[in-house]
N, C-alpha and C positions, 0 to 999 in steps of 0.2 A: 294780976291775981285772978280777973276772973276769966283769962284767956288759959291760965292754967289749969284752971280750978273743971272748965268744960273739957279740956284734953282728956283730963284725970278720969271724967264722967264716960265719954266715947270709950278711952279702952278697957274701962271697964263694962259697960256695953256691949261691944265687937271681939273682945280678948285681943284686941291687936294691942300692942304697944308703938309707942311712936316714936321713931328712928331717930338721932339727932346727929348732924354731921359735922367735922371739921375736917380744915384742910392745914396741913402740915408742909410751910416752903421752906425752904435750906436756904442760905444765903451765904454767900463768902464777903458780900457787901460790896463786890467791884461790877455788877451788874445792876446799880438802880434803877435806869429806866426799862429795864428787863423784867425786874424785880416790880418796877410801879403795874405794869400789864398783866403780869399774872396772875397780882393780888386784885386787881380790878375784874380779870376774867371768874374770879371768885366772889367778889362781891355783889357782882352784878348776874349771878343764879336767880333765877325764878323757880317757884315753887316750893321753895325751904331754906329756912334761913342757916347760912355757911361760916360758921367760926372759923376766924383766919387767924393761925399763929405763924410766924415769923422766925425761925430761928436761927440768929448768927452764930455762924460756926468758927469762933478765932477772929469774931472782924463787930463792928458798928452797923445796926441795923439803920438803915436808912429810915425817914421820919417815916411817919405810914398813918393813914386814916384814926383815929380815934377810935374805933370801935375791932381794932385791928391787934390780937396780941402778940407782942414781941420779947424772944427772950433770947440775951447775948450771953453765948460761953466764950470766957476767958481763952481758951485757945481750938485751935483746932481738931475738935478730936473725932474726925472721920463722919462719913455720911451715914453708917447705922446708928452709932451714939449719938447725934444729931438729930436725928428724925425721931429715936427714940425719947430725945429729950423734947424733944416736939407734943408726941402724943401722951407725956406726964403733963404738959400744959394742957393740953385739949381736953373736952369734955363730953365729944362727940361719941355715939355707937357705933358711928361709920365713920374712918378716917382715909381721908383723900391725902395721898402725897403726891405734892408739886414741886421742879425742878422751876429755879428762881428765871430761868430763860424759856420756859416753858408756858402756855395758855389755854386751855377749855374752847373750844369751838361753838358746841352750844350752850345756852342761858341755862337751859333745862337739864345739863349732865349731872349734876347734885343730885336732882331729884329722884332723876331714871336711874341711877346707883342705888339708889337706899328707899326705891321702892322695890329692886331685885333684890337687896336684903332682907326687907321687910318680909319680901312675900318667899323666902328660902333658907329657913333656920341652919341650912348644913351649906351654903356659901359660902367660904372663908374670905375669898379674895376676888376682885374682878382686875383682869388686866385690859390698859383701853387702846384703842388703834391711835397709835402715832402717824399722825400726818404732818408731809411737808405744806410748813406753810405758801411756799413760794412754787406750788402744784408739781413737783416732782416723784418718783415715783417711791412709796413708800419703802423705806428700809426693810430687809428680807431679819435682819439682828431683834428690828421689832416686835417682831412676832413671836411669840415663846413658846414654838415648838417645832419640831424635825422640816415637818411640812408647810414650809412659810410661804409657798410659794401664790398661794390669792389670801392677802392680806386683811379682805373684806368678807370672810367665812370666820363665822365664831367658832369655837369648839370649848372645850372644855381640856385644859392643860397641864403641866405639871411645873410652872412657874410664872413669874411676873416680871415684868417692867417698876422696879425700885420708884422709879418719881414718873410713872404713866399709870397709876394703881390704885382702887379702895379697898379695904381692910376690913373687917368686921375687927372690931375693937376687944370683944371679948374672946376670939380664937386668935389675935396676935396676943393680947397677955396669954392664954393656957399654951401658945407656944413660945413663950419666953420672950417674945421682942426679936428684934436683929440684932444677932451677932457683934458686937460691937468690937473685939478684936480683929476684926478683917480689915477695919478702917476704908478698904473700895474695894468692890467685884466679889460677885455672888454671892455678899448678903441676902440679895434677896432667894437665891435658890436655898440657902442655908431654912431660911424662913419659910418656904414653900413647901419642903420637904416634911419638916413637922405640922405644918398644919395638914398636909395631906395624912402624916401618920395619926392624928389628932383625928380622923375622919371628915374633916371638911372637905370642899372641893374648892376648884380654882377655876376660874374659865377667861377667857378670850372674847370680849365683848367687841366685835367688829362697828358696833351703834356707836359706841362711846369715842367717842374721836377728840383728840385732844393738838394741838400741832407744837411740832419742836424742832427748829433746825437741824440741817441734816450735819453732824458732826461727827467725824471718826471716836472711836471711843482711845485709841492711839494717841491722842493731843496732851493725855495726861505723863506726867513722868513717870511715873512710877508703874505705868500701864500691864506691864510684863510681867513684874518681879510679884507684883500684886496681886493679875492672876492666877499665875503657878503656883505662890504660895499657898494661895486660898481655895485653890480648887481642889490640892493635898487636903489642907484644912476641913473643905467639907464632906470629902470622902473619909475622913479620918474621924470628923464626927459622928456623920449617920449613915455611913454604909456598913453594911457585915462583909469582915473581911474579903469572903466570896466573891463580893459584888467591887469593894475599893481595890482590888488590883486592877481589874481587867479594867474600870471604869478610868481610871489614870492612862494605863498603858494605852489604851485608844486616846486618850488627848493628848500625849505626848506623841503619837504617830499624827494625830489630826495638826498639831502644831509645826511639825517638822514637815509636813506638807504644804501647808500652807505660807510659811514664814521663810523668807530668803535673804532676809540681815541677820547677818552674823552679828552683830552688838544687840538686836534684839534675841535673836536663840539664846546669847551668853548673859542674859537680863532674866528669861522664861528660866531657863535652870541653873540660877539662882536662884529664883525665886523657888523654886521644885523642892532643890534644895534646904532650902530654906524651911519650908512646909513641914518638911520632916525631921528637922532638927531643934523647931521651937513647938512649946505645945499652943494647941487649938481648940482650948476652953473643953467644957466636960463632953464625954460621947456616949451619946443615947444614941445607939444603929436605930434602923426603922427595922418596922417588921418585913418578914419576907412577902406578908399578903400587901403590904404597900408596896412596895417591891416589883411584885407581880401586878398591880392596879395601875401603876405606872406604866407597865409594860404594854397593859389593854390599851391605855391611853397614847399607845405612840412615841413612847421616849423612858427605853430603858434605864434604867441609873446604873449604867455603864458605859454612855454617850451623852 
């Protein structure tokens, strides 16, 4: 009470207010000792103390520390409604998401988050360098923007790394949360897109280092059809028509480049497919000045 009671007196003193943070991990619950290290790489922050929710997604949370909250949904219902259901548990101003195989590098990355929030009212989101933990050379996918090419330059970008990422808490509510019809792939740009139209910013913290094996994102089933759907989906949300053709027809050329299994091309459009003959929740286009802010920034939204 009277550790509260002195906070209360500081910011009102300094006009700061004081940041409070959790971290939000997904679990499918077939990675516990995966699962025991991340939540430990969270517990064991210095400098501010780090609410850890847990939440099963379709599966049994594994036991977990006492001071640690967990909460099981009945089935599986995808990694935006998951993490969403994460941060209605948290209570945090800054919400860290971790991937249950995934661990923080240093003690001190809570802190140095949500003192960049603290001291940047127009922050929305920080995305962190993924490194291999086994010293291989960092994935160029990691990096969330055209120019991935030195992975240890920050910038300032137009999306995130979904479970490498902090959040300000009250620019993911004024942008709705993640998409939770996507179920996997580019909820987090869906997310990104409005908070940039929302006026926040996003950036690329090369300090913030986190490590996570180096995994294809291909290992999933549904890899393809998920994509394509979704990437219709988000063009169908928030682009102006203008912008949602050309931004498709370039990843359907980028894909046809790239991809040379035929049972994957017949999965992508499907999935393409797909996108435009189911609907993709309400569409608010952005404006054309976010549009163009994107564009100064290196990554038209039509790439």
């Amino acid at each position: 009470m009277a550790v509260a009671l002195r906070v209360e007196v500081i910011e009102v003193l300094t006009g700061v207010r004081t940041m409070n943070v959790s971290c939000v991990v997904l679990t499918m619950g077939d990675r516990p000792a995966e699962l025991a290290r991340a939540v430990r790489s969270v517990l064991d922050q210095e400098g501010t103390d780090v609410e850890v929710v847990v939440v099963g997604n379709g599966a049994e949370v594994p036991e977990q520390p006492d001071d640690v909250i967990t909460v099981r949904l009945p089935e599986n219902v995808g990694i935006p409604a998951g993490r969403n259901q994460g941060v209605k548990a948290a209570t945090g101003d800054v919400i860290l998401f971790l991937d249950d195989d995934g661990w923080y590098r240093s003690r001190e990355l809570a802190a140095y988050v949500r003192d960049r929030f603290a001291a940047d009212p127009g922050l929305g989101a920080v995305s962190f360098r993924v490194a291999d933990p086994h010293g291989g050379p960092d994935q160029r996918r990691h990096v969330p923007r055209l120019r991935a090419g030195d992975p240890e330059r920050s910038s300032e970008v137009t999306t995130f790394l979904g479970g490498a990422c902090a959040i300000r808490r009250a620019a993911f509510e004024q942008a709705g949360g993640l998409p939770e019809e996507f179920f996997y792939a580019h909820e987090e740009s869906d997310l990104a897109w409005r908070l940039l139209d929302a006026g926040f910013r996003i950036e690329y913290d090369a300090a913030a280092v986190m490590y996570h094996p180096a995994l294809p994102p291909t290992r999933h089933a549904d890899f393809y059809r998920l994509n394509a759907r979704n990437r219709v989906w988000l063009a169908r949300r928030n682009l102006p028509w203008l912008l949602a053709v050309p931004y498709l027809a370039v990843w359907t050329l980028i894909t046809l480049a790239r991809e040379r299994s035929a049972p994957s091309l017949r999965a992508w459009f499907a999935g393409f497919r797909e996108g435009w003959r189911t609907s993709p929740g309400p569409r608010r286009p952005i404006s054309w000045r976010t549009a163009w802010r994107m564009t100064r920034l290196g990554r038209p939204p039509i790439v």
